[in-house]
PyMOL Python script that loads the backbone (N, CA, C, O; Angstrom):
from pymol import cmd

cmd.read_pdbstr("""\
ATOM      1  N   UNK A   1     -88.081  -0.938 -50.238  1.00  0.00           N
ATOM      2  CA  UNK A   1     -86.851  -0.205 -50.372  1.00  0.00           C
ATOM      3  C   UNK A   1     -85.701  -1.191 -50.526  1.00  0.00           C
ATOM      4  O   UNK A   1     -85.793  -2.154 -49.763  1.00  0.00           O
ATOM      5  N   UNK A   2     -84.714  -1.184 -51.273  1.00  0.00           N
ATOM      6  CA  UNK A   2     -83.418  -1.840 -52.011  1.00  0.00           C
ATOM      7  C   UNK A   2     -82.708  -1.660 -50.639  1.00  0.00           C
ATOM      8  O   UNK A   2     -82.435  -0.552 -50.177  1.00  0.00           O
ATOM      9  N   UNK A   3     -82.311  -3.359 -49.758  1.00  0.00           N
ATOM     10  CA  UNK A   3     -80.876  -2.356 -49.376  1.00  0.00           C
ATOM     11  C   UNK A   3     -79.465  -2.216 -49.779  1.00  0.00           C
ATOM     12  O   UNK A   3     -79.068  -2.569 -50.889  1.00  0.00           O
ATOM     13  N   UNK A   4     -78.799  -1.762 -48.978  1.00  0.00           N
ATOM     14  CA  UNK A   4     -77.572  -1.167 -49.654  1.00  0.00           C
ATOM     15  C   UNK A   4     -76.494  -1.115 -48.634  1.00  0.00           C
ATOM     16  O   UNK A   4     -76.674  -0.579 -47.541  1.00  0.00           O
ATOM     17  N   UNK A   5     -75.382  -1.664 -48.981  1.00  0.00           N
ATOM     18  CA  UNK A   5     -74.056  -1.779 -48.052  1.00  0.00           C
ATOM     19  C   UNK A   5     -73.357  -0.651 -47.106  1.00  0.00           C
ATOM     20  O   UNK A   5     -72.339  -0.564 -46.420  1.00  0.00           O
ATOM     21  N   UNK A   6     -74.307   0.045 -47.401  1.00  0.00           N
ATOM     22  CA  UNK A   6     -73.898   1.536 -46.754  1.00  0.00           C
ATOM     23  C   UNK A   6     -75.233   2.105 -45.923  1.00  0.00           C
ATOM     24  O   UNK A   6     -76.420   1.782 -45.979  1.00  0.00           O
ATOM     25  N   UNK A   7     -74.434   3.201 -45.042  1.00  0.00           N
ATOM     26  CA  UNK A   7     -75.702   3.625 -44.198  1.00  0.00           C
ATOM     27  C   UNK A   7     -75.954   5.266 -45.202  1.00  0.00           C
ATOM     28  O   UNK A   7     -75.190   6.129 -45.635  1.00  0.00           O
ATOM     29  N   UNK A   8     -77.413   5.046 -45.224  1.00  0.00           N
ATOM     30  CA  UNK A   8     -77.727   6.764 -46.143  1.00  0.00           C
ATOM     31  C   UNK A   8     -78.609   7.438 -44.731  1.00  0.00           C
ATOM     32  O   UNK A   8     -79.545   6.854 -44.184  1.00  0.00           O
ATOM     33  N   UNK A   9     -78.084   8.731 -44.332  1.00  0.00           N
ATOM     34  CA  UNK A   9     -78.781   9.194 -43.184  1.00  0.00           C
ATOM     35  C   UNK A   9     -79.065  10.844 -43.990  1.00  0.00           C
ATOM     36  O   UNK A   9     -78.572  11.397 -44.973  1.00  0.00           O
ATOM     37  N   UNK A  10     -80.123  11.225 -42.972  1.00  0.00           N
ATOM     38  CA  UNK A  10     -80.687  12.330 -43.134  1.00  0.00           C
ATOM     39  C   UNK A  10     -80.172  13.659 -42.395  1.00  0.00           C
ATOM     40  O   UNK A  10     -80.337  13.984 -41.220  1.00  0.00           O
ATOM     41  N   UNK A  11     -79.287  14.546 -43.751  1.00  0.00           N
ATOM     42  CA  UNK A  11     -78.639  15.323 -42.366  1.00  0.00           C
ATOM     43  C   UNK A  11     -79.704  16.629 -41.986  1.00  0.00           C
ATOM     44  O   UNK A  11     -80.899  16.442 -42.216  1.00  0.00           O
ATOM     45  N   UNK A  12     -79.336  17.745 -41.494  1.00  0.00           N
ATOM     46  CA  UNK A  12     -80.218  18.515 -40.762  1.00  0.00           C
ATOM     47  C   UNK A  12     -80.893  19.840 -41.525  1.00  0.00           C
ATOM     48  O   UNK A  12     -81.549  20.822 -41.177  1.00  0.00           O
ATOM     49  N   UNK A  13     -80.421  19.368 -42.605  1.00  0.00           N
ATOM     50  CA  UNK A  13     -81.029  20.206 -43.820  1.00  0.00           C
ATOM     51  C   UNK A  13     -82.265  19.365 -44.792  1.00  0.00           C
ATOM     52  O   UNK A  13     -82.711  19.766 -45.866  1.00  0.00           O
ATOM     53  N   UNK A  14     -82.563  18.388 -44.231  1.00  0.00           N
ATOM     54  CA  UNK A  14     -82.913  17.534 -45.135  1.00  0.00           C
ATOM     55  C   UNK A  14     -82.304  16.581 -46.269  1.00  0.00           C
ATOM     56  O   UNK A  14     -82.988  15.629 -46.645  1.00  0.00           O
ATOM     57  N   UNK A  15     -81.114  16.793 -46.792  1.00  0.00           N
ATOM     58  CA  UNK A  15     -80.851  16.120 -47.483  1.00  0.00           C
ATOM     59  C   UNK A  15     -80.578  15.089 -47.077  1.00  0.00           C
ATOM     60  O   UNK A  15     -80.615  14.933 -45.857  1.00  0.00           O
ATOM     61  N   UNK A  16     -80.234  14.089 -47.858  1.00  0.00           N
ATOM     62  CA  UNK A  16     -79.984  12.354 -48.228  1.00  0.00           C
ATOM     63  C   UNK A  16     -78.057  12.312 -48.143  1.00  0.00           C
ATOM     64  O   UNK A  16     -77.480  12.655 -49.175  1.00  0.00           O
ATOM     65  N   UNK A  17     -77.220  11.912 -46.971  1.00  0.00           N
ATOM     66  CA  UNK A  17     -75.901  11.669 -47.354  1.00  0.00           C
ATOM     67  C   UNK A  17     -75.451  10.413 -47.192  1.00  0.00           C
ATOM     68  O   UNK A  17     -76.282   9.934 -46.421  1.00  0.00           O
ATOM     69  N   UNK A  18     -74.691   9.608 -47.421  1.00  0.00           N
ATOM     70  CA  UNK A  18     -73.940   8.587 -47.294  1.00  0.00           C
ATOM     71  C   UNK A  18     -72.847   8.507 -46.416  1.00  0.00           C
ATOM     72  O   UNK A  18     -71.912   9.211 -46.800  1.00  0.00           O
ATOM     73  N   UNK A  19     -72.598   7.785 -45.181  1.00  0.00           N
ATOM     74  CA  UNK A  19     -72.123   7.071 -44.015  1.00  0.00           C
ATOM     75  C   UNK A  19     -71.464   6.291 -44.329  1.00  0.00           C
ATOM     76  O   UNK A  19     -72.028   5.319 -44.832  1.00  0.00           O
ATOM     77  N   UNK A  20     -69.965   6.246 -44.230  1.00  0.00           N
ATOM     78  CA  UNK A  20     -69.040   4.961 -44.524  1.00  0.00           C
ATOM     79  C   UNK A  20     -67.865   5.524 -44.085  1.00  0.00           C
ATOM     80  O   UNK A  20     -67.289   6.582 -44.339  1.00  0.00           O
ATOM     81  N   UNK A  21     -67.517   4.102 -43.003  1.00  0.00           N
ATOM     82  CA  UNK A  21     -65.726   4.277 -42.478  1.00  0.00           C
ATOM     83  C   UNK A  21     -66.084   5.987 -41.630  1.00  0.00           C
ATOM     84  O   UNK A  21     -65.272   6.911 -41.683  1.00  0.00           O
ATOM     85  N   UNK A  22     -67.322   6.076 -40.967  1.00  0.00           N
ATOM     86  CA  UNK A  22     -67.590   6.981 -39.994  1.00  0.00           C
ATOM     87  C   UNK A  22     -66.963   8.114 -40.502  1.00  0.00           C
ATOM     88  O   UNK A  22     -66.062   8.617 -39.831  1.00  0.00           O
ATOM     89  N   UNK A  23     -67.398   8.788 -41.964  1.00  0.00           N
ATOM     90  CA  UNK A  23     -67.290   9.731 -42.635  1.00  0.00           C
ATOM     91  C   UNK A  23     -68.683  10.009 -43.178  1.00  0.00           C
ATOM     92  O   UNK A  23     -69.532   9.130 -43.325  1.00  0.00           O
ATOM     93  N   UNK A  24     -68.846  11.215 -43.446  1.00  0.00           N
ATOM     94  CA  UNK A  24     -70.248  11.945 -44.178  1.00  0.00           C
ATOM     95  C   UNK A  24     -69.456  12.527 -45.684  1.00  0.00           C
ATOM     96  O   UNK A  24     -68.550  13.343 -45.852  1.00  0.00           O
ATOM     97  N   UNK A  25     -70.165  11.796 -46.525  1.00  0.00           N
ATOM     98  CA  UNK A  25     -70.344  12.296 -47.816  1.00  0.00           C
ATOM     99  C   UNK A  25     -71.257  12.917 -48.913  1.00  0.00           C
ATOM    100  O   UNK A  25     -72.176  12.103 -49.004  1.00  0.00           O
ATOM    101  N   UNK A  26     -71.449  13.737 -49.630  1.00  0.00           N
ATOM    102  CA  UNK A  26     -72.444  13.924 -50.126  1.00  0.00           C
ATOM    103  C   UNK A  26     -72.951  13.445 -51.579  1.00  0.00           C
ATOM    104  O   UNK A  26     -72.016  12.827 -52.090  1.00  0.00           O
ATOM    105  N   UNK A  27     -73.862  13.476 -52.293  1.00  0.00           N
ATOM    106  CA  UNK A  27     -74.276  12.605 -53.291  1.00  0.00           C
ATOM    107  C   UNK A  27     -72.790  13.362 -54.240  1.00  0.00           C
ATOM    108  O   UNK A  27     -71.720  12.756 -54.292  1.00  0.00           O
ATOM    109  N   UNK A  28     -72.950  14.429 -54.766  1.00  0.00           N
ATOM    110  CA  UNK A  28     -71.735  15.500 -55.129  1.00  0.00           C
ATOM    111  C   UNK A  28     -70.297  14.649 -55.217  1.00  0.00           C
ATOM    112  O   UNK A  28     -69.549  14.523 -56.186  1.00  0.00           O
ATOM    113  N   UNK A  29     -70.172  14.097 -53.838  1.00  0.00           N
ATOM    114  CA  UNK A  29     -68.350  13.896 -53.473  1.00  0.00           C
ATOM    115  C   UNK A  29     -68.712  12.430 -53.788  1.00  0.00           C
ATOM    116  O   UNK A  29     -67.640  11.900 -54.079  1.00  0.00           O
ATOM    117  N   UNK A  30     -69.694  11.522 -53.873  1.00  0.00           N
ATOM    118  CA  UNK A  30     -70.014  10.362 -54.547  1.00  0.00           C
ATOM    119  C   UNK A  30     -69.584  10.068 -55.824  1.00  0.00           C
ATOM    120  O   UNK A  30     -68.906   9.072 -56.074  1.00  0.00           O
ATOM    121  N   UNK A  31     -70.081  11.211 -56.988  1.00  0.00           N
ATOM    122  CA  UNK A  31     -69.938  11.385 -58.006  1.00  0.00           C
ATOM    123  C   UNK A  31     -68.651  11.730 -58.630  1.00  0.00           C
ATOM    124  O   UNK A  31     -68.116  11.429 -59.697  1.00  0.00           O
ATOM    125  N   UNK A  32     -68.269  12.587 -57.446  1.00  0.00           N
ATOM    126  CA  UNK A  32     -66.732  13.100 -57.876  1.00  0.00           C
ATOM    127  C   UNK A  32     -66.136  11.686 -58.202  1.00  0.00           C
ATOM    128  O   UNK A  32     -65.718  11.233 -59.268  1.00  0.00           O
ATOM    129  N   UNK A  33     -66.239  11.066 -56.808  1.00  0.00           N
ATOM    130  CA  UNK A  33     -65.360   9.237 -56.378  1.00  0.00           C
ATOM    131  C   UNK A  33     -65.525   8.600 -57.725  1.00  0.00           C
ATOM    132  O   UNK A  33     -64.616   7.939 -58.228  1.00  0.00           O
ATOM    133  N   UNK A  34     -66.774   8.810 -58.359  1.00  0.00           N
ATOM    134  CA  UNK A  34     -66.955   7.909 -59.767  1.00  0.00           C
ATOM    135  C   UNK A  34     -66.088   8.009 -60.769  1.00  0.00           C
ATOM    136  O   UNK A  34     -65.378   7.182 -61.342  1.00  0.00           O
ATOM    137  N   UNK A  35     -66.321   9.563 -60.935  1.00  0.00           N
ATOM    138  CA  UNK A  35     -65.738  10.002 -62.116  1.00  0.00           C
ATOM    139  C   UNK A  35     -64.032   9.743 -61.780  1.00  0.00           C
ATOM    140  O   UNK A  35     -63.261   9.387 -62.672  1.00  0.00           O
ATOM    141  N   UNK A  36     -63.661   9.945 -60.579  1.00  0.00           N
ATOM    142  CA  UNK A  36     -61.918   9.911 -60.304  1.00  0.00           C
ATOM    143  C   UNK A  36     -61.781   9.085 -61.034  1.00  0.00           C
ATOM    144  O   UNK A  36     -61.291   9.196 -62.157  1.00  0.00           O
ATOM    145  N   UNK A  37     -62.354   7.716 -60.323  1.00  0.00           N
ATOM    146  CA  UNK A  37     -62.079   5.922 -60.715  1.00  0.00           C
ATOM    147  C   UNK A  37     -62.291   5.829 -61.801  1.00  0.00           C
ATOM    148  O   UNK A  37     -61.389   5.305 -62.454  1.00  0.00           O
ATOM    149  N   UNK A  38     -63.474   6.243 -62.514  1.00  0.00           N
ATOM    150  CA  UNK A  38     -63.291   6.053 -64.020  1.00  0.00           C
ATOM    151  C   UNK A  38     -62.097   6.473 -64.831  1.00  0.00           C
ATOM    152  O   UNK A  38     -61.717   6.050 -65.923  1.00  0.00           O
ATOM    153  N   UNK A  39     -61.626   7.338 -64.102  1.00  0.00           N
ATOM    154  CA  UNK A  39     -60.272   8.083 -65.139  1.00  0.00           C
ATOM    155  C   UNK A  39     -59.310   6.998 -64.949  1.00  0.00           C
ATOM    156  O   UNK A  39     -58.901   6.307 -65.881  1.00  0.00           O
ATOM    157  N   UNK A  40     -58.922   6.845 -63.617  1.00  0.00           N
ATOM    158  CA  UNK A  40     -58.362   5.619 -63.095  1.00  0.00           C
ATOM    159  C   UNK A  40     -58.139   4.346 -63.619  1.00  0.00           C
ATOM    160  O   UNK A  40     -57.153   3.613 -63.539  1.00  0.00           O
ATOM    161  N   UNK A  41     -59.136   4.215 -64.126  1.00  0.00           N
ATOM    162  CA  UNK A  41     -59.684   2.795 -64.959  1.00  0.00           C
ATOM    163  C   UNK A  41     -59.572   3.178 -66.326  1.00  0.00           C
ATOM    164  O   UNK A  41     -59.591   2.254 -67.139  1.00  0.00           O
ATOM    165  N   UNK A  42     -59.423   4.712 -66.890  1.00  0.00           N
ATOM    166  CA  UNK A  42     -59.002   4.178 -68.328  1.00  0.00           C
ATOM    167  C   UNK A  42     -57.508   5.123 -68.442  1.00  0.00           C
ATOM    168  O   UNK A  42     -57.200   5.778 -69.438  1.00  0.00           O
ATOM    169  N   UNK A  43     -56.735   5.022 -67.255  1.00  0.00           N
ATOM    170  CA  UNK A  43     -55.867   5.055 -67.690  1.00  0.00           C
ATOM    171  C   UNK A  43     -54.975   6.321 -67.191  1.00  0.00           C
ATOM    172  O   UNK A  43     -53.753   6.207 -67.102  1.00  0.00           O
ATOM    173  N   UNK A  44     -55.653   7.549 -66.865  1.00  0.00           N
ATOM    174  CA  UNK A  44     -55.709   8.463 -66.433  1.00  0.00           C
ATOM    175  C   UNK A  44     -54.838   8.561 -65.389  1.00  0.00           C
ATOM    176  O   UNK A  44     -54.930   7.587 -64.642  1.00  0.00           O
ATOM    177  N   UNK A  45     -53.739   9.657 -64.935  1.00  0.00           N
ATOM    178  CA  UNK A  45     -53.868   9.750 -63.662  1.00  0.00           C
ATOM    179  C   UNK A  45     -54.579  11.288 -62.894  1.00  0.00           C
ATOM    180  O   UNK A  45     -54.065  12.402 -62.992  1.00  0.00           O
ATOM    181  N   UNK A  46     -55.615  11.024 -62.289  1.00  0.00           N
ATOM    182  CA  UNK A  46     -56.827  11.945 -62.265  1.00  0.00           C
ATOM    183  C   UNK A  46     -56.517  12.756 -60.844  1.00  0.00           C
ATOM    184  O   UNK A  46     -56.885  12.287 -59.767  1.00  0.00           O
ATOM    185  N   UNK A  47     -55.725  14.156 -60.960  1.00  0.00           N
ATOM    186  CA  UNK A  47     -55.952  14.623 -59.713  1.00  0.00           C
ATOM    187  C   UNK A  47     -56.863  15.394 -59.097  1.00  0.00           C
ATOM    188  O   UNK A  47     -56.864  15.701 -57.905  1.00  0.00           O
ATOM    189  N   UNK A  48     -57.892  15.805 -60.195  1.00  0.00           N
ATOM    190  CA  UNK A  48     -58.752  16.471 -59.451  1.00  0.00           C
ATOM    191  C   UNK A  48     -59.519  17.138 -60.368  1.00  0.00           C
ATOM    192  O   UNK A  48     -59.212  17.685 -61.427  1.00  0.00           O
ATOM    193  N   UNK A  49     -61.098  16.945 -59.510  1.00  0.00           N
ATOM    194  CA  UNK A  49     -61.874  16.768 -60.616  1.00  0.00           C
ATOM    195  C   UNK A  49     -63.120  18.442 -60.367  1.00  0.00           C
ATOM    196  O   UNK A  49     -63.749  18.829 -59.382  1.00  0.00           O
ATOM    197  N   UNK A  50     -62.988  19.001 -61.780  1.00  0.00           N
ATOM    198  CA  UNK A  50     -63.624  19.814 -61.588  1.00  0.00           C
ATOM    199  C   UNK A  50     -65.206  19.805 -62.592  1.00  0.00           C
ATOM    200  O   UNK A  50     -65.630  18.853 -63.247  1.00  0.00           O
ATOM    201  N   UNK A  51     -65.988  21.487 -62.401  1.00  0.00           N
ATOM    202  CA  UNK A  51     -66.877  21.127 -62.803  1.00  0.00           C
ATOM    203  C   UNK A  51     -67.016  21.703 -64.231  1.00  0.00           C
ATOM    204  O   UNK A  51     -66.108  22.432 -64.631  1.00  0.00           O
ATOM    205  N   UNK A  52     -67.910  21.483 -64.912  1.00  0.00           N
ATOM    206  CA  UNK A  52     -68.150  21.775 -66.568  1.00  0.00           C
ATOM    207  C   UNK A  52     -68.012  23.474 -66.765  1.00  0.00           C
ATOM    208  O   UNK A  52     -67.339  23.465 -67.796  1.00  0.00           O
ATOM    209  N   UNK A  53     -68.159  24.544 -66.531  1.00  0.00           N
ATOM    210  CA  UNK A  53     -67.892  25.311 -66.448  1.00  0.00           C
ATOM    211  C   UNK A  53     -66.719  25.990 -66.221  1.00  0.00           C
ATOM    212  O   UNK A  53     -66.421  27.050 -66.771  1.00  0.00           O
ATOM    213  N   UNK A  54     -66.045  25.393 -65.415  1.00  0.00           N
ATOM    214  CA  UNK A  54     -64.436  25.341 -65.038  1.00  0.00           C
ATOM    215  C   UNK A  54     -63.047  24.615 -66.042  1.00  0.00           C
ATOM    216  O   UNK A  54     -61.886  24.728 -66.434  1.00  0.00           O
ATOM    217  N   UNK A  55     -64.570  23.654 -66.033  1.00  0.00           N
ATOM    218  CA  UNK A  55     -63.063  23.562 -67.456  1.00  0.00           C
ATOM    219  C   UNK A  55     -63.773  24.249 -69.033  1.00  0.00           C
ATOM    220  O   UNK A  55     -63.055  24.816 -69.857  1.00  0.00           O
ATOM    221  N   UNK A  56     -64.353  24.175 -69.106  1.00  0.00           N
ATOM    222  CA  UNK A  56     -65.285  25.343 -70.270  1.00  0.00           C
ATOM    223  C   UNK A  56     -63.820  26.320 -70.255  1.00  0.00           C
ATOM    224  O   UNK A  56     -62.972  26.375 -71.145  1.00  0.00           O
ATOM    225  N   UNK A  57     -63.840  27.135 -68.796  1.00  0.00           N
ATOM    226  CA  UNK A  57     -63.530  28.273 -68.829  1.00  0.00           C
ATOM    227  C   UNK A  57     -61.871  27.893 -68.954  1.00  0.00           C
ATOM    228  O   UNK A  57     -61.185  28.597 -69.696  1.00  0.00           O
ATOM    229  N   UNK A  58     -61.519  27.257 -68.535  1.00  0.00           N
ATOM    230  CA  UNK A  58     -59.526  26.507 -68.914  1.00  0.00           C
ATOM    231  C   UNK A  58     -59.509  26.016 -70.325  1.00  0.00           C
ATOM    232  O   UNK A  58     -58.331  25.890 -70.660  1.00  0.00           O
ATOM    233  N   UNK A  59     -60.193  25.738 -71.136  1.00  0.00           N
ATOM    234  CA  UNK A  59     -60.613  25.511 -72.713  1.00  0.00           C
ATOM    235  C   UNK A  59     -60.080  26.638 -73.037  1.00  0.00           C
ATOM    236  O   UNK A  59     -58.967  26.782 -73.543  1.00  0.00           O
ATOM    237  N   UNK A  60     -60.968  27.606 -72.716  1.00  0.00           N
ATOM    238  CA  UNK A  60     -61.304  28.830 -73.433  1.00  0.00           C
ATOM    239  C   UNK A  60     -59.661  29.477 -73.079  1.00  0.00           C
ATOM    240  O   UNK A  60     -58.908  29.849 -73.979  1.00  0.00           O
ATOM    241  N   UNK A  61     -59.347  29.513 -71.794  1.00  0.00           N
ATOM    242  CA  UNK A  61     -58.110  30.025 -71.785  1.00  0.00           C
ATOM    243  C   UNK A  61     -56.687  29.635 -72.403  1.00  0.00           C
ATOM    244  O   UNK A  61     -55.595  30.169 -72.211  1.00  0.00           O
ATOM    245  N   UNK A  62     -57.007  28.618 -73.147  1.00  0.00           N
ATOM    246  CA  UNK A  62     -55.783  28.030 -73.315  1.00  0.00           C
ATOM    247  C   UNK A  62     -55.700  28.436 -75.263  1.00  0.00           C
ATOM    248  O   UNK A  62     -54.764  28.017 -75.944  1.00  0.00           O
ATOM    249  N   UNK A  63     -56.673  29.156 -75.764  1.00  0.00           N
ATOM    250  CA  UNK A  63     -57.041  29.499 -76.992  1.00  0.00           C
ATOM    251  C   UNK A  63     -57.276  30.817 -76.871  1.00  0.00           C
ATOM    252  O   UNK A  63     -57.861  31.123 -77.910  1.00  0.00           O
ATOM    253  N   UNK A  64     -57.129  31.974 -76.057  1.00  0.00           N
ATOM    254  CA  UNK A  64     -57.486  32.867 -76.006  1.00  0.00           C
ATOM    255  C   UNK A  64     -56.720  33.605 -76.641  1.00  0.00           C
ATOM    256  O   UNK A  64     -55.587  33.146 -76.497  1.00  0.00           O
ATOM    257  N   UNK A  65     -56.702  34.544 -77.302  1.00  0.00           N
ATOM    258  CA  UNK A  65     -55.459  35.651 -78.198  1.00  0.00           C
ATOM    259  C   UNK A  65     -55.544  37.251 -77.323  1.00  0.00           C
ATOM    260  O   UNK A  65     -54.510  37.919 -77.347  1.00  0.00           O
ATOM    261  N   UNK A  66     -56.481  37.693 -76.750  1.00  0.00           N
ATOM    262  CA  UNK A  66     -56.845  38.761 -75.989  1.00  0.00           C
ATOM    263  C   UNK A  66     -57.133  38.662 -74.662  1.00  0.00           C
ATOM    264  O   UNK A  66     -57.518  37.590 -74.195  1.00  0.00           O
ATOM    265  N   UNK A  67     -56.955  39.949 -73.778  1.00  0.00           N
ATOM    266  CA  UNK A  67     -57.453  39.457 -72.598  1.00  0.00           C
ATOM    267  C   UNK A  67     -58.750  39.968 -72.507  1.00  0.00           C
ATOM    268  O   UNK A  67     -59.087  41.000 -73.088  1.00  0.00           O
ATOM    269  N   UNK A  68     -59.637  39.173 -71.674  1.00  0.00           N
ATOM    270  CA  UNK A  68     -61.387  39.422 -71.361  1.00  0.00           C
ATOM    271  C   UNK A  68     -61.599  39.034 -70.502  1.00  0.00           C
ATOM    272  O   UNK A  68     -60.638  38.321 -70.214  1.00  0.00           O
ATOM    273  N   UNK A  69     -62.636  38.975 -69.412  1.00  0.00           N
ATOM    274  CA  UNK A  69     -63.150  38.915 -68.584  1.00  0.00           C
ATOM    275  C   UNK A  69     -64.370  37.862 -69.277  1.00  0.00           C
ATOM    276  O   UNK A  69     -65.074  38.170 -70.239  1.00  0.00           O
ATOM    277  N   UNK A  70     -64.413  36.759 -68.645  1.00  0.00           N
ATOM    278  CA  UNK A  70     -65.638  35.830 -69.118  1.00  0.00           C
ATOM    279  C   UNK A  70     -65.851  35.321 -68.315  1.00  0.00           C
ATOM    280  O   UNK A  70     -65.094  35.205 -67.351  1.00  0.00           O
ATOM    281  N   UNK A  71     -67.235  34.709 -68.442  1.00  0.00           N
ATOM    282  CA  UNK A  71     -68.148  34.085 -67.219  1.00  0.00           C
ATOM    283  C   UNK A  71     -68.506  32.838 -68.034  1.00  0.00           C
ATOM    284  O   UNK A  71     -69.111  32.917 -69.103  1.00  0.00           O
ATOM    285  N   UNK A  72     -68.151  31.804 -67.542  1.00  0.00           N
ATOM    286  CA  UNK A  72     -69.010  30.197 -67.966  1.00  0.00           C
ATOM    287  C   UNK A  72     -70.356  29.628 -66.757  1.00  0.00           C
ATOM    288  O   UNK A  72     -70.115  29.483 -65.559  1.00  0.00           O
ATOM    289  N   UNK A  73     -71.330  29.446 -67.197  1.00  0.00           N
ATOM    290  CA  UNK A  73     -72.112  29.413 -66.170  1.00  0.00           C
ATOM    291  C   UNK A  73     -73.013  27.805 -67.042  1.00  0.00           C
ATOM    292  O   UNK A  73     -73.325  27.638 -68.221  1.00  0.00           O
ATOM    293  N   UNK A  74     -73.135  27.148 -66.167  1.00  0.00           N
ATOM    294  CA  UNK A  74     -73.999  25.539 -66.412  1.00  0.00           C
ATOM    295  C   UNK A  74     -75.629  26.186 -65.143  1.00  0.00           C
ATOM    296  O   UNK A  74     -75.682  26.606 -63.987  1.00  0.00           O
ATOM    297  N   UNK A  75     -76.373  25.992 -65.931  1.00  0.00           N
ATOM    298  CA  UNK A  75     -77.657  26.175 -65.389  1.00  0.00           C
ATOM    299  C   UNK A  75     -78.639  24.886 -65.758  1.00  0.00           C
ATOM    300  O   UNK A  75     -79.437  24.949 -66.693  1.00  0.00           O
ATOM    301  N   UNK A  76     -78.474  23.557 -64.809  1.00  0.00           N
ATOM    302  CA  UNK A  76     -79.302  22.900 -65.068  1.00  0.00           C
ATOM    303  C   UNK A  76     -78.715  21.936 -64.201  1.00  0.00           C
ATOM    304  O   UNK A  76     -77.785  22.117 -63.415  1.00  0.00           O
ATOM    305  N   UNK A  77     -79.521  20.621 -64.487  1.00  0.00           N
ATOM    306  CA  UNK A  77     -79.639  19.481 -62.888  1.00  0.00           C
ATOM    307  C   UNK A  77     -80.532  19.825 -61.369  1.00  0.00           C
ATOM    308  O   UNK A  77     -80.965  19.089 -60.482  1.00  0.00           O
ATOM    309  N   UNK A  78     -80.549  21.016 -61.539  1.00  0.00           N
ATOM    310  CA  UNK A  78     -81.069  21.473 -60.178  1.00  0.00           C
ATOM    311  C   UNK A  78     -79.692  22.501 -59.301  1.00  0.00           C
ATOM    312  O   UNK A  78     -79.863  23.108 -58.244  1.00  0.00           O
ATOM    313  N   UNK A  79     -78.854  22.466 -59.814  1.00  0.00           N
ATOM    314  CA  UNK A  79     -77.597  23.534 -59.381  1.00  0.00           C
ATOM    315  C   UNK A  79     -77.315  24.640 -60.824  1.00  0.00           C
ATOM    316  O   UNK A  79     -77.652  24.634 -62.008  1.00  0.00           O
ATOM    317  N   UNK A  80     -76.554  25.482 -59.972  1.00  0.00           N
ATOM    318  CA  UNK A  80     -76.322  26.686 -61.042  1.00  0.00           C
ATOM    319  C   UNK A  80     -74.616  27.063 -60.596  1.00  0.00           C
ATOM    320  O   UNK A  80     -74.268  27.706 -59.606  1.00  0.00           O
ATOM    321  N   UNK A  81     -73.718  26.453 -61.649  1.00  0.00           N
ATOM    322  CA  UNK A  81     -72.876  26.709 -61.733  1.00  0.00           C
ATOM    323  C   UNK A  81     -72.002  27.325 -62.393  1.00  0.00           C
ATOM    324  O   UNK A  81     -71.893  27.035 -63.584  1.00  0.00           O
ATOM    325  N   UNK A  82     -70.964  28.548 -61.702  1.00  0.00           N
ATOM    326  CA  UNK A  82     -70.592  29.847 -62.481  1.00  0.00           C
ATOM    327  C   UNK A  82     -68.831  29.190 -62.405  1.00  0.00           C
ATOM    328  O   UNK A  82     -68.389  28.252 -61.741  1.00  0.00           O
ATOM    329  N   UNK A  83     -68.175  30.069 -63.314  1.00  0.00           N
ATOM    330  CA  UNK A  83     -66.862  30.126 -63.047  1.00  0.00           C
ATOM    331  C   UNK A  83     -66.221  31.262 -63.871  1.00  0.00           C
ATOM    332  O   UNK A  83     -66.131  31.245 -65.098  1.00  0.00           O
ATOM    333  N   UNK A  84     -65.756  32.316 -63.010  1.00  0.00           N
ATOM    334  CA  UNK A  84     -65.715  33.826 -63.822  1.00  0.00           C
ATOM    335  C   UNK A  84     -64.014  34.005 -64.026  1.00  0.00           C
ATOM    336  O   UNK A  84     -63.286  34.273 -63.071  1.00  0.00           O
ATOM    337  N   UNK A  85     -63.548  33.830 -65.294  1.00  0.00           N
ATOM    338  CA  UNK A  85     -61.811  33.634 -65.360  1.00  0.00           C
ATOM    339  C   UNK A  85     -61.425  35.542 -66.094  1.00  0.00           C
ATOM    340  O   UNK A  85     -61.875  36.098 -67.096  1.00  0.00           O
ATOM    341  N   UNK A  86     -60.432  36.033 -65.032  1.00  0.00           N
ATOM    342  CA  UNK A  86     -60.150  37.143 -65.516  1.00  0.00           C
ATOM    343  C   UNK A  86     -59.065  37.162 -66.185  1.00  0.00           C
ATOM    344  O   UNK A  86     -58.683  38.207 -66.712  1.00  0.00           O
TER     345      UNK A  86
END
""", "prot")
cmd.dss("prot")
cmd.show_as("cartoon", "prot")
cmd.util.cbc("prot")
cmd.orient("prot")
């Protein structure tokens, strides 16, 4: 096993989280941290980061000519993510 500058503990669900500066994070809020800094790094100022569906669905609203009720939904990775804009 690789080690690694950080403590990864097992919380009570089973999953795998990351321990640092006596905070619990999850792989999720890891990724978020990436993507912030990357924006960060090209330039961006990044307040907050959402998911593909969510902005799908702020796309769609910003082109819309009628009003509708729509659902954006990402089904894959192993999560199923909805975002329903009225």
């Amino acid at each position: 096993m690789q080690t690694v500058s950080f403590k990864i503990v097992r919380t009570s669900n089973g999953d795998s989280w990351v321990e640092a500066h006596d905070k619990m994070y999850s792989p999720s809020q890891i990724g978020a941290f990436a993507t912030k800094d990357a924006g960060q790094i090209a330039g961006l100022n990044v307040l907050r980061v959402v998911s593909k569906p969510t902005a799908a669905a702020f796309a769609y609203d910003l082109q819309k000519t009628n009003d509708k009720i729509i659902a954006v939904y990402d089904l894959g990775g192993g999560t199923f993510d909805i975002f329903i804009q009225f």
